[in-house]
C-alpha positions as CSV (number, residue, x, y, z in Angstrom):
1,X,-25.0,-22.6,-87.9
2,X,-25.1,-19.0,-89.7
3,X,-28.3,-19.7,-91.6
4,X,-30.0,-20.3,-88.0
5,X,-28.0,-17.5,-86.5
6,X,-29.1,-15.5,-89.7
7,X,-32.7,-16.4,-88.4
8,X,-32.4,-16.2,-85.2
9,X,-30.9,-12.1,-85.1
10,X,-33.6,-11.6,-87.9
11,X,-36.2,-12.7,-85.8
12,X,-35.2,-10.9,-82.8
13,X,-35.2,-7.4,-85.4
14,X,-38.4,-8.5,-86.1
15,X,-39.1,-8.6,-82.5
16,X,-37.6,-5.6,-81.3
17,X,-39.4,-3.7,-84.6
18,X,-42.9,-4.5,-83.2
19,X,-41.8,-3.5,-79.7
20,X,-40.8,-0.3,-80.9
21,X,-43.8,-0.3,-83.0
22,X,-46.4,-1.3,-80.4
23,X,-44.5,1.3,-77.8
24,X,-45.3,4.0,-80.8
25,X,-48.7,3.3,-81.2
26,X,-49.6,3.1,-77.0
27,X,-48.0,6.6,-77.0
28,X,-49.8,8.0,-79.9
29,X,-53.2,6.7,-77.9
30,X,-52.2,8.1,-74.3
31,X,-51.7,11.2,-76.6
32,X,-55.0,11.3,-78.0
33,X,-56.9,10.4,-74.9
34,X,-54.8,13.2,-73.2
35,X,-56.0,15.8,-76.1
36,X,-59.9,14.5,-75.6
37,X,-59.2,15.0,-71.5
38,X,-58.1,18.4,-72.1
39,X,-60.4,19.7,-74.3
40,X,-63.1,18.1,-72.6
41,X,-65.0,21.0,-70.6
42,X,-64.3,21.1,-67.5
43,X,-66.1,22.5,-63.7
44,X,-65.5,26.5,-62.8
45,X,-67.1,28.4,-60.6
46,X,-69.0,31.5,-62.6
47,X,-70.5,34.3,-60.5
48,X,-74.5,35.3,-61.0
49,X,-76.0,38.7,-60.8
50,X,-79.7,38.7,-58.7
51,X,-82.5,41.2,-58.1
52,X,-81.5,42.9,-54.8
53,X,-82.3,40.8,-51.9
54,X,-83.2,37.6,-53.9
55,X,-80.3,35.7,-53.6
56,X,-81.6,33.1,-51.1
57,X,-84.5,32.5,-53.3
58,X,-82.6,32.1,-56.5
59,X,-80.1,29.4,-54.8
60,X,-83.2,27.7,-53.7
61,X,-84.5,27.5,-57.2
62,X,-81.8,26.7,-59.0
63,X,-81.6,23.9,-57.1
64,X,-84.6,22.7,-57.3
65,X,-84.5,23.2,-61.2
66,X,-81.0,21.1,-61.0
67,X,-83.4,18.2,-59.7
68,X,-85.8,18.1,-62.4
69,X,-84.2,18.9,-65.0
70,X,-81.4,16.3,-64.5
71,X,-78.6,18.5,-64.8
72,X,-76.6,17.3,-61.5
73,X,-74.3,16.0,-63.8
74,X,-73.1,20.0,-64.9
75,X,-74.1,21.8,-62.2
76,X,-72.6,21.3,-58.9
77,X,-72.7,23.6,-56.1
78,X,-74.3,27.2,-55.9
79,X,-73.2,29.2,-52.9
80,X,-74.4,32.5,-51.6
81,X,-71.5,34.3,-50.1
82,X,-72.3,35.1,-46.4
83,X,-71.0,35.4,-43.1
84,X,-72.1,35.2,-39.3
85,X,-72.4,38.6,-37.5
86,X,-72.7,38.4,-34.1
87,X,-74.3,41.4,-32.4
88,X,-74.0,42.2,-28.9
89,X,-77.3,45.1,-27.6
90,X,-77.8,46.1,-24.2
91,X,-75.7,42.8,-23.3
92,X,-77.1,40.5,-25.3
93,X,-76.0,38.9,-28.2
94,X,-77.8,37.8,-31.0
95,X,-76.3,36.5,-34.4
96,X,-77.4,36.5,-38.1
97,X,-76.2,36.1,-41.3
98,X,-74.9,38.9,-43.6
99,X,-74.1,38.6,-47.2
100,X,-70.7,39.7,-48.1
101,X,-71.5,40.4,-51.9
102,X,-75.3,41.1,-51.9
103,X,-76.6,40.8,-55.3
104,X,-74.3,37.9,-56.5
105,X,-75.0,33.8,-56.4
106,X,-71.2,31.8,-56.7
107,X,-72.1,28.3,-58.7
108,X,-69.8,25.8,-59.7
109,X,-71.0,24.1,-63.0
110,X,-69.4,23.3,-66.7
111,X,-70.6,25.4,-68.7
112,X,-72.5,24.3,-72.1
113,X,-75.6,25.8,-74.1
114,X,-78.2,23.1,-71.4
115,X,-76.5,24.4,-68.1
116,X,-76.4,28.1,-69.2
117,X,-79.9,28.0,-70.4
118,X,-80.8,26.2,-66.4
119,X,-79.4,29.1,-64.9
120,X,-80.1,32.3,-66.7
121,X,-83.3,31.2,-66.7
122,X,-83.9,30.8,-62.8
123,X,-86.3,33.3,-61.4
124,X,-84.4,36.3,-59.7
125,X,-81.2,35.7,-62.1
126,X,-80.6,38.4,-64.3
127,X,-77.2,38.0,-65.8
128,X,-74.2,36.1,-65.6
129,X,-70.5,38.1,-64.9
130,X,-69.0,38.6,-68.4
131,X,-70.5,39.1,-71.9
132,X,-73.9,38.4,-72.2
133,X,-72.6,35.4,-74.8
134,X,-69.3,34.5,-73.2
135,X,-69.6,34.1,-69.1
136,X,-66.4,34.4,-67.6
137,X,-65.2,31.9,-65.0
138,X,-64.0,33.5,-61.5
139,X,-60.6,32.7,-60.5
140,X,-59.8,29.7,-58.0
141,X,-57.9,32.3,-56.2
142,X,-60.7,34.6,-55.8
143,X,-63.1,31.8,-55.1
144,X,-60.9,30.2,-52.0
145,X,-60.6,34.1,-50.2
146,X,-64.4,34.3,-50.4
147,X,-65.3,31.2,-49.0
148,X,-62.5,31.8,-46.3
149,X,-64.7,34.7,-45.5
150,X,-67.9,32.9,-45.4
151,X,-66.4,31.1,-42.6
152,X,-65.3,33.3,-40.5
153,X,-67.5,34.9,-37.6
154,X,-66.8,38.7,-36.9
155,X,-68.7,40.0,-33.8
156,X,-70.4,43.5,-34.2
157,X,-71.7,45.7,-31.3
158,X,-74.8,47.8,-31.4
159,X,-75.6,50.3,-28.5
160,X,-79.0,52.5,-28.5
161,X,-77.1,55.4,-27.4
162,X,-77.0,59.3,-29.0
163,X,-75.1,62.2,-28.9
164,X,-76.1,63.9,-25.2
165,X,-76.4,60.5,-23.4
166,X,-74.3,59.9,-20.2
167,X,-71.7,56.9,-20.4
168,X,-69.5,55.2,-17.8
169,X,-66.2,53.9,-18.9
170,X,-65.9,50.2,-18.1
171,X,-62.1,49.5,-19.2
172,X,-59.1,51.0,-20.4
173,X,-57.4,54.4,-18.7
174,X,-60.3,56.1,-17.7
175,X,-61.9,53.3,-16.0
176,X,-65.1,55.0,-13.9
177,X,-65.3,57.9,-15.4
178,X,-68.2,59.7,-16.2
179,X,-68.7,61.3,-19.9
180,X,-71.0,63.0,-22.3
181,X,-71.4,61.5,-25.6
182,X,-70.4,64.3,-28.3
183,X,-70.0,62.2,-31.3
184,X,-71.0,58.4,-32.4
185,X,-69.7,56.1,-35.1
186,X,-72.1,53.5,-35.3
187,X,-69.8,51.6,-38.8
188,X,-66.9,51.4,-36.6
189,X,-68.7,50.6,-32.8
190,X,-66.6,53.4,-31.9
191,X,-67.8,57.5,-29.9
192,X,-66.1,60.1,-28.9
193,X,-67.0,61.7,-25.3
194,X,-66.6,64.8,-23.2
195,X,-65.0,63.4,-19.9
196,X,-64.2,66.0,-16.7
197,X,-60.6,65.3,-15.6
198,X,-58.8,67.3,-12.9
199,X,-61.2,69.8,-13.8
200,X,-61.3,69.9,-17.5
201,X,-63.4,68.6,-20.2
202,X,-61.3,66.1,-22.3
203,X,-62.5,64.3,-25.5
204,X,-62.0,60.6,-25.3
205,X,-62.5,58.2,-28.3
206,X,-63.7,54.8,-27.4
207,X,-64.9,51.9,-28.6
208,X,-68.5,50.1,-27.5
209,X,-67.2,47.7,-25.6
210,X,-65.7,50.3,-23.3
211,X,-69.2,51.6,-21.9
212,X,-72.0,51.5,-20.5
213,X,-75.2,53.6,-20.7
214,X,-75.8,55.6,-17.7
């Protein structure tokens, strides 16, 4: 009975020896594979500098030049920041598209000598952001507030009207009054007018929305 006892505990050393040594060497492998996943390059967005008024064009190109060359693998997306203006003129409103960051293409890509040489090399493209050797990712943060932007809709208004015009006031306190444009701020849709009340010329700040050309 204690020689097969004997055998018996030394075979279940044995057994819990290759255990161990079998847990040890799974470990050391999820290890590795970790260290390959995490120095394996991975997808930013990088932020391109255009000729003025080119941007359109180059995301066109690019992705055509993504096609042919095969590189869908590395480079993924390319964005050209915009928004939708909507303009309202003599009543009517028309919208169209304004780039919030003229000048500048957004593409997501991982980054390596072949994708590099794809992109700088696009017609129109004239320089990544960074070092000239070393481009410089944008931040996530950065890239999440910019593409909220793209999606919202702001609504400008544009009114063909000059210092010396007559205006009637639509809305607010001076509802159907009669003024005389003195001043115009066309960036912020906003003039200042000369309007007669109880007698007396008073300067009124208002916005577009508030008038109407006489």
């Amino acid at each position: 009975m204690t020689k097969e006892k004997d055998e018996f505990m030394n075979e279940a050393e044995n057994n819990e020896a290759n255990e161990k040594q079998e847990l040890l060497e799974q470990k050391d492998a999820e290890f590795k594979n970790s260290s390959k996943a995490n120095k394996a390059p991975q997808k930013r967005w990088y932020v391109v500098h255009t000729y003025s008024g080119h941007e359109n064009k180059v995301k066109v190109n690019l992705e055509k030049r993504v096609e042919y060359m095969n590189m869908g693998e590395k480079i993924f997306r390319i964005e050209v920041p915009q928004k939708t203006i909507t303009k309202v003129k003599d009543g009517k409103k028309q919208d169209r598209e304004e780039k919030i960051f003229p000048g500048y293409v957004l593409v997501e890509m991982i980054m390596d000598d072949d994708s590099w040489y794809v992109v700088r090399h696009t017609a129109g493209v004239t320089k990544f952001v960074g070092s000239s050797k070393k481009p410089i990712p944008a931040k996530d943060s950065e890239i999440k507030k910019i593409i909220h932007r793209s999606q919202t809709q702001s609504v400008k208004i544009e009114l063909d009207v000059k210092v010396g015009d007559k205006v009637r006031i639509v809305s607010g306190p001076f509802a159907d009054f009669i003024g005389d444009i003195t001043e115009v701020y066309p960036d912020k849709s906003k003039l200042r007018a000369s309007v007669s009340i109880f007698g007396r010329e008073t300067p009124v700040e208002l916005e577009y929305k508030q008038i109407q050309k006489v």
